[in-house]
N, C-alpha and C positions, 0 to 999 in steps of 0.2 A: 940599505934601509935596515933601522935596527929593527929588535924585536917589537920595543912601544910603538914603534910606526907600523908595523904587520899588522899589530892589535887592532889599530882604531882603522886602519884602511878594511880590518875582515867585518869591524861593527859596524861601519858605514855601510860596507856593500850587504851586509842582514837586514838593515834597516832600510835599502832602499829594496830590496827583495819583498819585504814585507808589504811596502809604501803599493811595490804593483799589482804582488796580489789580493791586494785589501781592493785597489782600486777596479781590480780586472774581477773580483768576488763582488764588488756592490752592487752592479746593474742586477744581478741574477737575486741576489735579498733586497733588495728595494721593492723586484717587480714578481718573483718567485711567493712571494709569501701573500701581498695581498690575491692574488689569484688562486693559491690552496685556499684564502678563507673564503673568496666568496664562491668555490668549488663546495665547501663548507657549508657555508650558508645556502647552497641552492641544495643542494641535495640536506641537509635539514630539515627545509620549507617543504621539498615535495615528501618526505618521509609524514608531515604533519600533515599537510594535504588530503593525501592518501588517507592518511587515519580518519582525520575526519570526514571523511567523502564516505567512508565505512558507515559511518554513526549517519549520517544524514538519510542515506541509502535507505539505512531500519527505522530511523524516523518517517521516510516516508511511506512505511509500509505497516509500523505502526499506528500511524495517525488515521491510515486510510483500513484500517482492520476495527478502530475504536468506532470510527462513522458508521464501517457497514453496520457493527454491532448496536449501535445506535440504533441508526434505522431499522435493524430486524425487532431490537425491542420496542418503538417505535409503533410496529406494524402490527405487535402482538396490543401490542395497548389496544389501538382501535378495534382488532378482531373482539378483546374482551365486553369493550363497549359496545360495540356491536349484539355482542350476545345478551348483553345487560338488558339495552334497549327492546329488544323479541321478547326476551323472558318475561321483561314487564309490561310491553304490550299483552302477551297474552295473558297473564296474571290480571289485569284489566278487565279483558273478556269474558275471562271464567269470573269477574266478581259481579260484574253484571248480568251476567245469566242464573246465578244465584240470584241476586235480588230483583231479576225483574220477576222470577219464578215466584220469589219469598211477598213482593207485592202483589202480585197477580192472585194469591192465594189469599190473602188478606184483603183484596174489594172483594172476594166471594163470598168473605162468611168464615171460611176455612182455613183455620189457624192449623190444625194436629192430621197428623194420617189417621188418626180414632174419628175426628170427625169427617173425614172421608168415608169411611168404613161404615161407621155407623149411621149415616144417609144414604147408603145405597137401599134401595127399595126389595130389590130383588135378589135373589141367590148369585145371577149372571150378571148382574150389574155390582154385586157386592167381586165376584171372582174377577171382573176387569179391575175394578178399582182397584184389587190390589195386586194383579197383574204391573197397572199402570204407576201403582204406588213402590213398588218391588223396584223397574225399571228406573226410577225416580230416584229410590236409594239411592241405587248404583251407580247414577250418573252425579248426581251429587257428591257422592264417596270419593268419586275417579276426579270430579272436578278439584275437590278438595285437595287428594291427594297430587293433584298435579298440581296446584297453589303451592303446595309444603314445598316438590320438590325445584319448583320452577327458584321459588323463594332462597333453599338450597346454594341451586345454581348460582342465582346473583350474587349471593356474598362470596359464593367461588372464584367469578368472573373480578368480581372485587377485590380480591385479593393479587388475584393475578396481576388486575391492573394495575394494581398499589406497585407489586415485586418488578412489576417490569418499565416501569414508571421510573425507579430507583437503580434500574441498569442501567437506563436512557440517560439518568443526571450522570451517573457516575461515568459512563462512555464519552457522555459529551466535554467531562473535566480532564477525563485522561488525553482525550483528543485534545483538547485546549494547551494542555501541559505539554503535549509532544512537538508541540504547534511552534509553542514558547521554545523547548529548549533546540528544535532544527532553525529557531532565527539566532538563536544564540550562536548553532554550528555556522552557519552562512556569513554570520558578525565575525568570528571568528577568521573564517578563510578569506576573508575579503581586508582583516587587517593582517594577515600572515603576504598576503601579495602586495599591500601598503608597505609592508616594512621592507621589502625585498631593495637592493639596491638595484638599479639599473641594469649590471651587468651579470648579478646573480640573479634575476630576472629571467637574460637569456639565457642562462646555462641551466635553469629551470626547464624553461622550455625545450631544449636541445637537449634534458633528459628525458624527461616526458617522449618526444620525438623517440627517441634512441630505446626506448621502454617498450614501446607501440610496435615499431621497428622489430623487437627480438621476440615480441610475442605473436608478432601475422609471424613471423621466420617459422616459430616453432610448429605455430600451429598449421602454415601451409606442408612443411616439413613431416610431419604427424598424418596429412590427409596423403600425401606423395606413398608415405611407405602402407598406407592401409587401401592404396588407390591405383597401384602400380602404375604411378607417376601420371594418373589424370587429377591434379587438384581444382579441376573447375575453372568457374571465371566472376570478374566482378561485371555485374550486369550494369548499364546506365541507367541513368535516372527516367521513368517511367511511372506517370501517375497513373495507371489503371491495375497497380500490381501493389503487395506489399512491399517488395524489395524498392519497388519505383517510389511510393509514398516516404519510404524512408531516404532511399539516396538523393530525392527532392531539397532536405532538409540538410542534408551534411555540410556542414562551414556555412549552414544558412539557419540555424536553428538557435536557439539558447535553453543551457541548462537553468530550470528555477524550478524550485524546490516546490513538489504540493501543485504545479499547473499539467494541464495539457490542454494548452489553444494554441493555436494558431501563432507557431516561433517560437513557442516557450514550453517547456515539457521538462519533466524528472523522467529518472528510467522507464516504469512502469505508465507510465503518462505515453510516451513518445512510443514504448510497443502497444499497449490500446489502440493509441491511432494507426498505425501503420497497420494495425489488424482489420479494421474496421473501416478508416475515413471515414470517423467521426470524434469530436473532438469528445468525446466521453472514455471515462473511465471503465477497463474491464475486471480491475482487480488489483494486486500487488504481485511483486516474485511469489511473497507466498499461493497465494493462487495459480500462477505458471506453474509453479513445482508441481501442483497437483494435477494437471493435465497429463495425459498421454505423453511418455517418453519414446523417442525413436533411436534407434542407433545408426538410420541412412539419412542424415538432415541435411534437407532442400531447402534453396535459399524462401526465405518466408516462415521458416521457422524460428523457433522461439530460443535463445540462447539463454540459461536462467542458476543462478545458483542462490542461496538465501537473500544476499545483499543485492546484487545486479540483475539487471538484462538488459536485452537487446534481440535485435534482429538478424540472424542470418544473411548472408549474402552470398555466401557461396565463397573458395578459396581460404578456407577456415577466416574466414573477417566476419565481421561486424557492424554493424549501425548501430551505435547506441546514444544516450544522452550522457555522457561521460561524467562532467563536474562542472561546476561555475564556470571555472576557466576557462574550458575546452569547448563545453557547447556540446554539438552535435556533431559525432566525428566519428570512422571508418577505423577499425584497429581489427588485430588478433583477438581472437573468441579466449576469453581470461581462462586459466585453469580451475578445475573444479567446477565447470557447468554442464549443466545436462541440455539435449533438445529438444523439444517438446511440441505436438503441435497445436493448431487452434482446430 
């Protein structure tokens, strides 16, 4: 074999080297590459998620802070009216007691305190008259001056009600607006899960899972070394308990934004109820914060940091109203929360 035949038999055998490991490299970049993007793409999605699940959290602790304020201004309105209405009531009264005095004295004859005075007959009938004319002053004077200051008062009361009137418009526009931009967040995550493909979907989910998963770890882990290895237990579902109210609801609940009735709750929504069993509102986080902190928390207490809450349960977990997706669901108590109780 000469050398030109060595040549083309060594390019052949490169070329068919090549041919196999192109062939033997395709399945792994065919199927390699679409599974990093949609690895990509889910953990994108829940990174946007999350953020917005932040904003909605404070909208809904916004919207429900502009109401109370409402309502407090609201309640100062009527107190003002309230006051209005007495003041002028009695303003009424004292002008009627003046005039029925000022007629009663005019069918007698008796315009001036002089002509009082001067028809009395006697010394001691002259020293009553003006006894009773003195007494008369003064009640007049007092009546008077309490018209002035009653009078005062109303356009006090009036003012107030104007000022508080104008907190009430402005509370109920800010609540309106925060109203508006948490449908925008819920618009928003509801077309972030629309877009998701099928299988970044699951790998959504199976982060989420894997999320929840490393935060009970930490946080049972956390109770163990502060607990010499007793971290509690998760209690069952019991409706005559707070824990029981809430693990009723777990995988049976839905997150909606601004509700708490019956299946439907945002954070602050779903611990109200589970505080109470009542489908009424007790407040927002911000409220929880401000409750009594504890550092030995029993399940039934309060889990709380700006944005979130939740329920206690014991084994450093949680009850809470998570996010659209999730609903009502059982995890690790998030870091940066205090516990607090009712």
């Amino acid at each position: 074999m000469d050398s030109s035949q060595k040549h083309i038999r060594t390019s052949l055998l490169a070329i068919f080297v090549s041919i196999v490991l192109a062939c033997s490299l395709a399945p792994a970049l065919a199927f390699g590459t679409p599974a990093s993007e949609k690895q990509a793409e889910a953990e994108a999605a829940l990174a946007t998620l999350n953020s917005l699940q932040e904003e909605l959290d404070k909208a809904s602790n916004d919207y429900f802070a502009a109401l109370a304020e409402q309502e407090a201004a609201q309640a100062k309105m009527d107190e003002a009216q309230k006051r209005i209405d007495v003041a002028t009531l009695r303003i009424s009264e004292l002008q009627t007691q003046l005039s029925t005095r000022a007629r009663s004295m005019y069918r007698n004859g008796v315009t001036t305190f002089f002509d009082i005075l001067l028809g009395s007959s006697t010394f001691t009938e002259f020293a009553t008259n003006w006894d009773l004319l003195d007494q008369m002053n003064e009640k007049d004077a007092s009546m008077v001056q309490e018209t002035k200051k009653l009078r005062a008062e109303i356009q006090e009361q009036k003012d107030e009600f104007a000022r508080q009137e104008k907190i009430a418009a402005e509370k109920k526009e800010e609540a309106e607006k925060v109203k508006d931009e948490a449908q925008r967040l819920v618009d928003e995550m509801q077309a972030t899960y629309d877009s998701l493909s099928e299988e970044a979907a699951a790998l959504l989910e199976q982060e989420r899972a894997a999320q929840s998963a490393a935060a009970a770890a930490n946080a049972v882990n956390s109770i163990n070394s502060n607990s010499g290895g007793n971290s509690g237990y998760l209690p069952p579902a019991d409706d005559g308990t707070i824990v029981g109210r809430a693990m009723a609801y777990v995988g049976n609940g839905e997150y909606v934004w601004g509700a708490c009735s019956p299946g439907e709750f945002d954070c602050s929504g779903f611990v109200s109820y589970c505080l109470t069993g009542s489908y009424s509102r007790l407040g927002t986080t911000y409220t929880f914060l401000g409750w009594t902190e504890v550092d030995d928390p029993q399940p039934g207490d309060v889990c709380v940091n700006e944005g979130h809450c939740g329920i206690y349960v014991g084994n450093g977990m949680m009850a809470h109203a998570a996010s659209p997706g999730e609903g009502i669901i059982v995890s690790g108590v998030q870091g940066g929360m205090i516990y607090v109780r009712y």
